[in-house]
C-alpha positions in Angstrom: 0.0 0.0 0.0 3.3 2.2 0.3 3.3 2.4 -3.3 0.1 3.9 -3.7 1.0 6.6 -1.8 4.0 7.5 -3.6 2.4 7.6 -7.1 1.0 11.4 -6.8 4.5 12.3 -6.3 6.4 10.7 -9.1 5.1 13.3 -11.8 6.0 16.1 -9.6 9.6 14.7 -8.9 10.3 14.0 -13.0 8.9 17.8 -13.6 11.2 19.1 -10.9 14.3 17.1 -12.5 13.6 18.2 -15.7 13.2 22.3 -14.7 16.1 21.8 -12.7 18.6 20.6 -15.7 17.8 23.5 -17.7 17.6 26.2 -14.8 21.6 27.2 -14.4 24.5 27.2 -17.6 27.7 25.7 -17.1 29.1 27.5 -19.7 29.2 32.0 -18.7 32.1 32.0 -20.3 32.2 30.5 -23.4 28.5 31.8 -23.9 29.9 35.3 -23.8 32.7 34.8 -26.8 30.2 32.7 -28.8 31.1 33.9 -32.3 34.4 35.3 -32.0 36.2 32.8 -33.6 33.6 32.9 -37.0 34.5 36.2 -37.3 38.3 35.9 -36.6 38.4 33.2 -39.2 36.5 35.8 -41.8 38.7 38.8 -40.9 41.7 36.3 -41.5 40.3 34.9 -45.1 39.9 39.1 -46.6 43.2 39.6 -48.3 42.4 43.3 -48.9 40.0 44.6 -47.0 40.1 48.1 -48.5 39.5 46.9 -52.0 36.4 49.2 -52.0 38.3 52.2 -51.9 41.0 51.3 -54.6 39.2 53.1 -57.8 41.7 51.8 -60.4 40.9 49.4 -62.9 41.9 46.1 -62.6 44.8 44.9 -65.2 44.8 42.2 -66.7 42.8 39.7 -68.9 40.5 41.9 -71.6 37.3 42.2 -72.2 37.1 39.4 -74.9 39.3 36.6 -73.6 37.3 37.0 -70.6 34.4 36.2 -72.4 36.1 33.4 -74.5 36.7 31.8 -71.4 33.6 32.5 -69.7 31.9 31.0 -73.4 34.5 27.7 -73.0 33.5 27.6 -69.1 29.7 27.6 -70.0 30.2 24.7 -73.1 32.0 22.3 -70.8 28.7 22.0 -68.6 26.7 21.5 -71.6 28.9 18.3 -73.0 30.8 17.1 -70.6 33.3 14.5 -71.3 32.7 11.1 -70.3 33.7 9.4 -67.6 35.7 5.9 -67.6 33.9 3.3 -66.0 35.5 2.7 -62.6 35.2 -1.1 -62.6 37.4 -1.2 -65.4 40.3 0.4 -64.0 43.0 -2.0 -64.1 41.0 -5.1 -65.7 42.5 -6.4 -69.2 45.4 -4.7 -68.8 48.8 -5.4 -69.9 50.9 -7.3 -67.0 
């Protein structure tokens, strides 16, 4: 009968467990430099960050190479080459 008596509680006791693992962080101060390191490793990828500001024109490749390549670039998607089956690497091969 000592069971009976302990049933209202058990509900209680799992609620109070459960508000109680979420109530405090273990973590103050890692919480308070959450992000730094994202934005160091950004900073750190910018090889000129002041490229804005430079107002001269880039030298270089011209105007219709550029879009010789760009033409090639676009052609290669439409017909690619084909690939070699890969279960045939190495099979009737010389030895």
């Amino acid at each position: 009968m000592k069971t009976a008596h302990c049933l209202p509680c058990a509900p209680l006791l799992s609620l109070l467990s459960l508000l109680a693992g979420c109530a405090a962080t273990t973590t103050p101060v890692l919480d308070s430099h959450f992000g730094e390191s994202v934005a160091l490793l950004k900073a750190q990828q910018i090889m000129y960050p002041d490229a804005y500001r430079n107002a001269n024109p880039v030298s270089g490749i011209d105007g219709k190479a550029g879009a010789s390549a760009y033409q090639r670039y676009q052609k290669s998607f439409a017909a690619p080459e084909p690939q070699p089956n890969v279960f045939t690497i190495g099979v009737g091969g010389r030895q």
